[in-house]
Backbone as a ProteinNet text record, in pm:
[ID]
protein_1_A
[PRIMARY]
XXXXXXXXXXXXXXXXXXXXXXXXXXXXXXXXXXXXXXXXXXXXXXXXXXXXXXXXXXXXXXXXXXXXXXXXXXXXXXXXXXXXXXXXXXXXXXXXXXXXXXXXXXXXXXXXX
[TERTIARY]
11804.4	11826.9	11822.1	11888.5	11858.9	11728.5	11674.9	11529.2	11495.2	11460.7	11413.8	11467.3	11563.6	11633.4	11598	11596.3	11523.7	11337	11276.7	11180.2	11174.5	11217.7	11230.8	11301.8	11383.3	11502.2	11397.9	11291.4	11211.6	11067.4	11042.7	10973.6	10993.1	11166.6	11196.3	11225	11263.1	11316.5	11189.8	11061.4	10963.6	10887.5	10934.6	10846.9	10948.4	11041.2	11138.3	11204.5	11180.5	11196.1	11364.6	11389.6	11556.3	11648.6	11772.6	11747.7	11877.4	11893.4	11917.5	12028	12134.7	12276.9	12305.2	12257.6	12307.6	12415.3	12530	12639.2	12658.8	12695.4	12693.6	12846.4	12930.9	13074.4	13047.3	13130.9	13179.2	13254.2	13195.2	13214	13352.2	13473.3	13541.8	13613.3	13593.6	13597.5	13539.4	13425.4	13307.6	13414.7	13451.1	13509.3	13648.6	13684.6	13861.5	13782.8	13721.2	13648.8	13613.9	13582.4	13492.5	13603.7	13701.8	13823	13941.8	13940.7	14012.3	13934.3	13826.2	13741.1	13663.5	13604.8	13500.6	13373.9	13306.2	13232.5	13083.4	12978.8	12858.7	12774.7	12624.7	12560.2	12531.1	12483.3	12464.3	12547.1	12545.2	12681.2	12517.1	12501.8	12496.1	12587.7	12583.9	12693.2	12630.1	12773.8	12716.9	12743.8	12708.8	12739.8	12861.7	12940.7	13093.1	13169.1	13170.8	13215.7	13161.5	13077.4	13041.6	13133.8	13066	13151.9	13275.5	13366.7	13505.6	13530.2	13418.2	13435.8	13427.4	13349.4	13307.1	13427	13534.9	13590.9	13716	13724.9	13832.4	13832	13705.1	13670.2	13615.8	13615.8	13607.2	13388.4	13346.1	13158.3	13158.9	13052	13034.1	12964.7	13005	12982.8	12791.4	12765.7	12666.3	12487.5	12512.9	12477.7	12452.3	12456.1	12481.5	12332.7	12248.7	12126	12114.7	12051.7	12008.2	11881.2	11892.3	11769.7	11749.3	11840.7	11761.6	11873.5	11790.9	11871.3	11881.4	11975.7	12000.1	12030.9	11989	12032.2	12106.8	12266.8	12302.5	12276.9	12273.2	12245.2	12344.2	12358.3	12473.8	12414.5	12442.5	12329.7	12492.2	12417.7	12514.3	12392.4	12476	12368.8	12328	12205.1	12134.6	12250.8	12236.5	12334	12456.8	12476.1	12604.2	12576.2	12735.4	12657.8	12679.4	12629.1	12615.1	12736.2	12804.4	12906.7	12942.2	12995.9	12951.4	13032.5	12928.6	12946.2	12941.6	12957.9	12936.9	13032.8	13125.8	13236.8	13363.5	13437.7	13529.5	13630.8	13695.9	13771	13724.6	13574.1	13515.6	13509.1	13494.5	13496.3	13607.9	13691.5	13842	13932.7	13894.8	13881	13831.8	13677.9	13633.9	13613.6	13549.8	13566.9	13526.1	13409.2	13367.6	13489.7	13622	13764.5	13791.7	13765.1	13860.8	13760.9	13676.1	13560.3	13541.2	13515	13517.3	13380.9	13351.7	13251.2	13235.5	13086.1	13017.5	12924.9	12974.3	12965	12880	12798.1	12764.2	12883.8	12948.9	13117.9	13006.9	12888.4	12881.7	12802.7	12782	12652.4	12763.2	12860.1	12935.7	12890.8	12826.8	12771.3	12740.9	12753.5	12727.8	12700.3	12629.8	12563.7	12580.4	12644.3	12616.8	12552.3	12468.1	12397.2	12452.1
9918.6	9934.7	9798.9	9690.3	9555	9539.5	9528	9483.1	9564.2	9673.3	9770.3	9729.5	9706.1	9617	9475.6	9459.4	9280.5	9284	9401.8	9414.1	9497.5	9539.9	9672.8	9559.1	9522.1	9452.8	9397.2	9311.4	9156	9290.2	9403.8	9480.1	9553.8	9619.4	9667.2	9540.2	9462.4	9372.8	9333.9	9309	9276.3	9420.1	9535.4	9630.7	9675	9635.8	9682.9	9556.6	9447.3	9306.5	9290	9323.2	9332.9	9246.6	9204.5	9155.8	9182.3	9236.8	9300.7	9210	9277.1	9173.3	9253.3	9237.1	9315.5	9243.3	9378	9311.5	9375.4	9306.1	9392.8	9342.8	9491.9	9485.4	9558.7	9581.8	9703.3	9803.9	9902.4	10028	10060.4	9999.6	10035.4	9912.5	9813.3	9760.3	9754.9	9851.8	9908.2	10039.4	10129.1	10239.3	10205.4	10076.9	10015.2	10008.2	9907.5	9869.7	9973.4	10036.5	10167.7	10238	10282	10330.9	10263.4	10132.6	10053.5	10043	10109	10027.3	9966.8	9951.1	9846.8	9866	9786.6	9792.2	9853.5	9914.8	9951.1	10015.9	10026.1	10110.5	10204.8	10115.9	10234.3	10214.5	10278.6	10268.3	10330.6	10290.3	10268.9	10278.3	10435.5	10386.6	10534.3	10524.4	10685.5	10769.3	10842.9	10999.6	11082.4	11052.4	11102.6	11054.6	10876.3	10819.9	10784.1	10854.2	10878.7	10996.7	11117.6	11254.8	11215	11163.5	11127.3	11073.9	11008.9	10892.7	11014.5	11097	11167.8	11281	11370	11438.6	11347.1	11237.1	11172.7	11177.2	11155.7	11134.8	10960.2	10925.2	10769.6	10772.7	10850.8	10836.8	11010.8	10973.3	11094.6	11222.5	11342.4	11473.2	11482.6	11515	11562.7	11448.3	11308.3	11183.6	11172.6	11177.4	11181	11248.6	11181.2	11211.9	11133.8	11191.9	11142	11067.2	10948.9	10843.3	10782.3	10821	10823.5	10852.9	10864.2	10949.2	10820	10810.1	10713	10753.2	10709.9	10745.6	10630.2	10733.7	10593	10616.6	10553.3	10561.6	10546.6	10575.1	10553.4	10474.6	10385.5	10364.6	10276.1	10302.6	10260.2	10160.3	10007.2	9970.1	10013.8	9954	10003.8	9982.9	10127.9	10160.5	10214.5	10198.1	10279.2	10430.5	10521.7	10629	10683.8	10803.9	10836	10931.2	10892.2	10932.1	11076.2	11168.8	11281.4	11277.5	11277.5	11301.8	11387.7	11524.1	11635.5	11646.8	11588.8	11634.5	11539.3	11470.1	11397	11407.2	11512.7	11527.3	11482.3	11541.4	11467.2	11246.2	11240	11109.1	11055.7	11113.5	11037	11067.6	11226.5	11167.1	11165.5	11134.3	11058.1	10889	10853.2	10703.4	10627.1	10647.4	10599.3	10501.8	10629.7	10602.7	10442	10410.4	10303.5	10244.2	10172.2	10094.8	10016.4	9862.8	9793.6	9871	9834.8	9900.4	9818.8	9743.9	9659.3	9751.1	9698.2	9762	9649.1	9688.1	9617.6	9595.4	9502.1	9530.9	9504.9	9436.5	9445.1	9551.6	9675.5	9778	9843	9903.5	10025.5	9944.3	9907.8	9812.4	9931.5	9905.1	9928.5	9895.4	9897.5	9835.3	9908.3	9777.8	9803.3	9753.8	9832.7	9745.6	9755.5
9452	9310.4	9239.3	9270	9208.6	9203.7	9298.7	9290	9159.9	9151.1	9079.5	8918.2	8910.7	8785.7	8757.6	8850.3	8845	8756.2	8830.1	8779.8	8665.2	8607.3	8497.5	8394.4	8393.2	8241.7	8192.8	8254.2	8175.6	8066.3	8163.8	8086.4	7963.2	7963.6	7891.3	7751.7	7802	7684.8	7617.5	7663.3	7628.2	7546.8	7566.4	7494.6	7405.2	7362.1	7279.3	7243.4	7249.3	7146.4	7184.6	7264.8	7296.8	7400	7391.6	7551.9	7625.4	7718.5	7816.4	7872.9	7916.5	7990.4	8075	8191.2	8340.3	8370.6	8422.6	8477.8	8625.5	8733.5	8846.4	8936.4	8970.7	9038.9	9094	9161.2	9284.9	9207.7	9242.6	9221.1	9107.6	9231.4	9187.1	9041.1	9071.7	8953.6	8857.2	8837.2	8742.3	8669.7	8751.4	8738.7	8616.4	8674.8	8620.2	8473.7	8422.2	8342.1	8265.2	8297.3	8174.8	8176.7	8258.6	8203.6	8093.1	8101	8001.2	7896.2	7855.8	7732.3	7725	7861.1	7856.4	7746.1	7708.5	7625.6	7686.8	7664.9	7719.6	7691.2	7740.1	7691.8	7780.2	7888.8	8006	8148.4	8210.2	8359	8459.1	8585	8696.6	8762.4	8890.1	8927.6	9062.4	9179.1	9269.8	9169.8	9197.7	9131.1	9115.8	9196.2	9253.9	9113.9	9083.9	9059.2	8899.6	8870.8	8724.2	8705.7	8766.1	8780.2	8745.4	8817	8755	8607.1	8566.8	8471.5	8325.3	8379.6	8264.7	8264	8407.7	8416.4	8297.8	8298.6	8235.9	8079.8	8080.1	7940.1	7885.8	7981.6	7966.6	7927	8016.3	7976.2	7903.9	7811.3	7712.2	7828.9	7799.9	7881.4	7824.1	7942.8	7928.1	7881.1	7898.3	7948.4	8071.6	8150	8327.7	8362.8	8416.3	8450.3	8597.9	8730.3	8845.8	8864.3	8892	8888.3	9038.3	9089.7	9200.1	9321.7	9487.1	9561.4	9692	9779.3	9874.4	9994.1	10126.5	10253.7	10313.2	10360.9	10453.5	10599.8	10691	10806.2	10944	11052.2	11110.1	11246.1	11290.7	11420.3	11569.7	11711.9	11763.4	11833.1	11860.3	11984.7	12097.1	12108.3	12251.4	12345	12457.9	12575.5	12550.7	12417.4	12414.5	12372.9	12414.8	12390.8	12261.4	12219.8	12115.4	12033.2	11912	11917.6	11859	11828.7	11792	11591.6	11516.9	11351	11316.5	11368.1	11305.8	11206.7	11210.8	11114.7	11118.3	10999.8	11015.5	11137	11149.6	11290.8	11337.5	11397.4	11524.3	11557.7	11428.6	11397.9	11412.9	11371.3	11399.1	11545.1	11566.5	11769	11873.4	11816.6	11922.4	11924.5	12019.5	12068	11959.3	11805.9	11742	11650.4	11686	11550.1	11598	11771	11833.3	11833.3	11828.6	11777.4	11670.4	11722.9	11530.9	11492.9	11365.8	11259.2	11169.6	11244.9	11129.9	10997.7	10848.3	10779.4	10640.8	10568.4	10454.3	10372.6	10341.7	10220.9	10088.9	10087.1	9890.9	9888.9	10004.8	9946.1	9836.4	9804.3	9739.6	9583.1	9549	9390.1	9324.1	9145.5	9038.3	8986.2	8832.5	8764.6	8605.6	8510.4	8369.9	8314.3	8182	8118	7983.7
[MASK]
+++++++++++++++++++++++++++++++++++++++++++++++++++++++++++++++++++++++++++++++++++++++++++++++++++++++++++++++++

């Protein structure tokens, strides 16, 4: 999605004489923000976490459009075995729960413009 913003803001500002102030937090300090007032035009954000924004009243009803869709992935290293995800229980007891879990910490990002 940055990328995709990186390339899109310099176009839009250029075909509409305008210019563009990307701001980018984590999720949830995106969420704090537009609930106190933050100032904005448009919110970037998951879907869950708009959903709320709008259940509150904080983003206008019926604004909320899907721009695009994301896969996360789950992977174990080679030789180990494979752990079973069918379903949170399963996750929490089997061997995966007692396992560290390297994780991206800045993927959960948002984006205002």
């Amino acid at each position: 999605m940055r990328l995709l913003i990186v390339d899109l803001v310099p176009l839009f500002e250029r075909a509409h004489d305008a210019i563009v102030d990307v701001e980018t937090r984590l999720t949830s300090a995106l969420k704090q923000a537009v609930e106190t007032g933050a100032i904005f035009d448009l919110v970037i954000m998951p879907r869950p976490d708009l959903d709320e924004l709008i259940a509150r009243g904080a983003v206008a009803p019926g604004t909320a459009d899907d721009i695009a869709h994301s896969s996360v992935g789950l992977a174990v290293r080679t030789g180990a075995p494979k752990p079973d995800v069918g379903s949170v229980a399963a996750l929490r007891q089997g061997k995966l729960a007692r396992l560290p879990i390297a994780t991206d910490r800045a993927a959960p990002m948002s984006r205002v413009c």
